[in-house]
C-alpha positions in Angstrom: 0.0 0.0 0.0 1.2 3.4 -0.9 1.6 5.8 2.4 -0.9 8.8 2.8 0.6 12.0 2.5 0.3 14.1 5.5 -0.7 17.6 5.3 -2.0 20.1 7.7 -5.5 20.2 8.5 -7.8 23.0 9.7 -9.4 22.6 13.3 -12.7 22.3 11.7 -11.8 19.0 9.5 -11.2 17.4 12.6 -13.5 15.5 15.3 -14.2 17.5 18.5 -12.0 16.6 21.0 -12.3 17.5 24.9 -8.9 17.5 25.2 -7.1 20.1 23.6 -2.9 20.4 22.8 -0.8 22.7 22.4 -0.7 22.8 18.7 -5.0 23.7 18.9 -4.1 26.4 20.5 -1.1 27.0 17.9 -3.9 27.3 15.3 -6.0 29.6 16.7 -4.0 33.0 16.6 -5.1 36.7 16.2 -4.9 38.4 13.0 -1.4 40.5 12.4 -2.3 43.8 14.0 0.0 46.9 12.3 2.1 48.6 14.8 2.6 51.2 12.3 0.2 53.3 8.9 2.8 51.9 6.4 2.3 48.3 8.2 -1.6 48.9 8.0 -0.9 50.0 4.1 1.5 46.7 3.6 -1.3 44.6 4.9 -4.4 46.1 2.4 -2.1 45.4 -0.3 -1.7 41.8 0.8 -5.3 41.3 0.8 -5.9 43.1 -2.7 -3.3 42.2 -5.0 -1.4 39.6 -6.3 2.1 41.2 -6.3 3.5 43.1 -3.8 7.0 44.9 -3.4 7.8 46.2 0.3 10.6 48.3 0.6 12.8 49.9 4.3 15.6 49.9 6.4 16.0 47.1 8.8 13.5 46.4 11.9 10.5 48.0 10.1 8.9 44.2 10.0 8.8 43.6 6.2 10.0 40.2 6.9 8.0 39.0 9.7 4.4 40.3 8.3 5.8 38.0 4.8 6.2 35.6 7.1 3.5 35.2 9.4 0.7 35.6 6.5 2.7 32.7 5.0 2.1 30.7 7.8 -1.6 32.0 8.2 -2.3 31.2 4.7 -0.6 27.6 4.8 -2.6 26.9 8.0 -6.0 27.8 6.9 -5.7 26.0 3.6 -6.1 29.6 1.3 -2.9 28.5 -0.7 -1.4 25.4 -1.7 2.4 25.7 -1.1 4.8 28.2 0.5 7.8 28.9 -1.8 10.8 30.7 -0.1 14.0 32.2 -1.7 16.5 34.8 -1.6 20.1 35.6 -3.7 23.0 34.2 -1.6 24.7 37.4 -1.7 26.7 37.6 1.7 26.8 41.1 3.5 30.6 41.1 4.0 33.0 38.5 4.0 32.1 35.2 3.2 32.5 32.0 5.1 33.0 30.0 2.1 30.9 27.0 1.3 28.2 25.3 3.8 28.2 21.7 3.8 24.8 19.8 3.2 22.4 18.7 1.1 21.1 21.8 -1.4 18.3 22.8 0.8 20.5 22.6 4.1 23.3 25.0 2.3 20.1 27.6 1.8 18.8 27.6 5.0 21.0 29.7 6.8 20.0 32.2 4.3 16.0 32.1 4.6 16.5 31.3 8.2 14.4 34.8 9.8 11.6 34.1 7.2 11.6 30.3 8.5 12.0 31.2 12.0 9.1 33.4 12.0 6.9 30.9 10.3 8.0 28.4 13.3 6.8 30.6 15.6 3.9 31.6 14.0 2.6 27.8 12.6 4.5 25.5 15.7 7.7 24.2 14.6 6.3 20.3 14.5 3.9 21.7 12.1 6.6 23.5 10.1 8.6 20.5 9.8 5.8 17.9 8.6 5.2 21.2 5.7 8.0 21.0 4.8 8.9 17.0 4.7 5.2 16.8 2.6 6.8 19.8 0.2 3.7 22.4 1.6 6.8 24.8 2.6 9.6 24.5 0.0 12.8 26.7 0.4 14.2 26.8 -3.1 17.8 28.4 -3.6 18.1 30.9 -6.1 20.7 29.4 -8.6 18.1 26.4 -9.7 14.5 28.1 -10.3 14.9 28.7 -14.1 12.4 26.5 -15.7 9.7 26.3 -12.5 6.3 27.8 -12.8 4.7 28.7 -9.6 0.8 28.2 -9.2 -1.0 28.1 -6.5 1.3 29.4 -3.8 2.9 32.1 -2.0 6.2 32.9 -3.1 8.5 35.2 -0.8 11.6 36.7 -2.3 13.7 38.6 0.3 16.7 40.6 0.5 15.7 41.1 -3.5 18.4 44.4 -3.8 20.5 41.5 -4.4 19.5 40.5 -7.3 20.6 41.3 -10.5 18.3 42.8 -13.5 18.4 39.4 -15.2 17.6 37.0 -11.9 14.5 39.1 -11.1 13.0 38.8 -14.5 14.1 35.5 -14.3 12.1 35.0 -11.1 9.2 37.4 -12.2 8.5 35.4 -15.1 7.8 32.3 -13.3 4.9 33.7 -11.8 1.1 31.4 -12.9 -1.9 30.8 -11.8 -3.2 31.7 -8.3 -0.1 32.6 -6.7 0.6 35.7 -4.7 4.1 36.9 -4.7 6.2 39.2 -2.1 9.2 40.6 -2.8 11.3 42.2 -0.1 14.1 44.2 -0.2 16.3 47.5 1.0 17.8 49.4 -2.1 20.1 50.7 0.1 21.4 47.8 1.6 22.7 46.4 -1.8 25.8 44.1 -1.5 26.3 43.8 -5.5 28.3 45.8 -7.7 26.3 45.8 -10.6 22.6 47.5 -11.1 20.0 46.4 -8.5 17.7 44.3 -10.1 15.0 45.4 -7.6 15.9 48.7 -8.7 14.9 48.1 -12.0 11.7 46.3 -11.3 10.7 49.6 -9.6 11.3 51.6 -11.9 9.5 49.8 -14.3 6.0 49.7 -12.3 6.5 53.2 -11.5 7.6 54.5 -15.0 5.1 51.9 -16.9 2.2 52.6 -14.2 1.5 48.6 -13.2 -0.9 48.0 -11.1 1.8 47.0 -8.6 1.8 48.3 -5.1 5.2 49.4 -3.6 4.8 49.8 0.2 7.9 51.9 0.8 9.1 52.0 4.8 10.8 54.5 6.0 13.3 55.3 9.0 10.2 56.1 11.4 8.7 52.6 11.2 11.5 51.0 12.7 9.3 48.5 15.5 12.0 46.2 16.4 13.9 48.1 19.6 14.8 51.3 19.9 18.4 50.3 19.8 17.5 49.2 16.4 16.3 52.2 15.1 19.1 54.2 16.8 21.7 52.9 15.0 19.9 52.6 11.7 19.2 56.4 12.1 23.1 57.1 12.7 24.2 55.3 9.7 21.7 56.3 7.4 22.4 60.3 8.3 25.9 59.6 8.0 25.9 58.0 4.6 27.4 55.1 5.9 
């Protein structure tokens, strides 16, 4: 006999039980509530559109909202598969080559998207997603030839990526699938033309219906600290 795929499954599917665990409780979780207007404004465009572009300095929560409506979505059965990538650009100097399997040499890279799903999904339910392929981290180098349909599909840290990987990566886009692209312009670790660059001045010079959410130094929500220092290199030009 051929084994059953596992998959997650809302509360409702299930029979009542009297006794709950802690991944019930897991399940049922507020809504993201928006600590800031331009978090508010990231959220609407979420809901309405298809593709959406979030720009900001570090701390401002562009990852974490990606994140947790990932999660949300996977849990509550609206999409089919979460698709994660990013560019493995380093910031700085490079350790060299991680050893591992494909997907183990990504994850360092992905890991404060995956973290934040952990914590928003339970991380026993993260891991059966992604052993039954419903979360799939997907390095950068091998997604020429993939169409993605219904899915979410987060890009982050996309100032590193070339003009030809993003159009690479934008023309994969099908059916039903929502796709979030995050990203700092001025955080750029290539020397070449930011692709993301590019992408925005196309929607902006071609008027797509393509919302860019762009944060700015005043919706820094991770710590004080945080935005202290991001303040003091940013005036500095540094």
């Amino acid at each position: 006999m051929k084994r059953r795929r596992t998959r997650l499954e809302l509360v409702e599917d299930r029979p009542v039980r009297l006794h709950k665990t802690r991944f019930d409780e897991e399940r049922h979780l507020s809504p993201i509530q928006p600590l800031t207007d331009r978090q508010a404004q990231y959220l609407d465009a979420l809901a309405l559109h298809k593709q959406v572009i979030v720009l900001g300095p570090a701390g401002t929560g562009k990852t974490f909202i990606a994140g947790t409506r990932a999660a949300d979505q996977l849990r509550q059965r609206r999409i089919g598969k979460v698709i994660i990538t990013r560019p493995n650009v380093p910031s700085g100097r490079s350790l060299g080559f991680f050893p591992g399997t494909l997907e183990e040499k990504i994850a360092p890279w992905v890991a404060p998207l995956t973290e934040t799903m952990k914590e928003r999904m339970g991380e026993a339910a993260f891991e059966i997603a992604v052993k039954t392929g419903d979360i799939e981290v997907v390095p950068f180098e091998v997604m020429r030839g993939r169409t993605f349909k219904n899915c979410l599909v987060i890009l982050d840290e996309a100032q590193n990526t070339t003009t030809a990987e993003i159009k690479m990566f934008l023309t994969r886009i099908g059916d039903d699938c929502q796709v979030i692209i995050n990203g700092d312009v001025s955080q750029t670790d290539l020397r070449e033309t930011s692709g993301l660059r590019t992408v925005i001045h196309l929607i902006k010079s071609r008027m797509m219906p393509i919302p860019v959410v762009e944060f700015t130094l005043d919706d820094i929500v991770r710590s004080g600290i945080c935005a202290e220092w991001v303040r003091a290199f940013e005036e500095t030009n540094l």
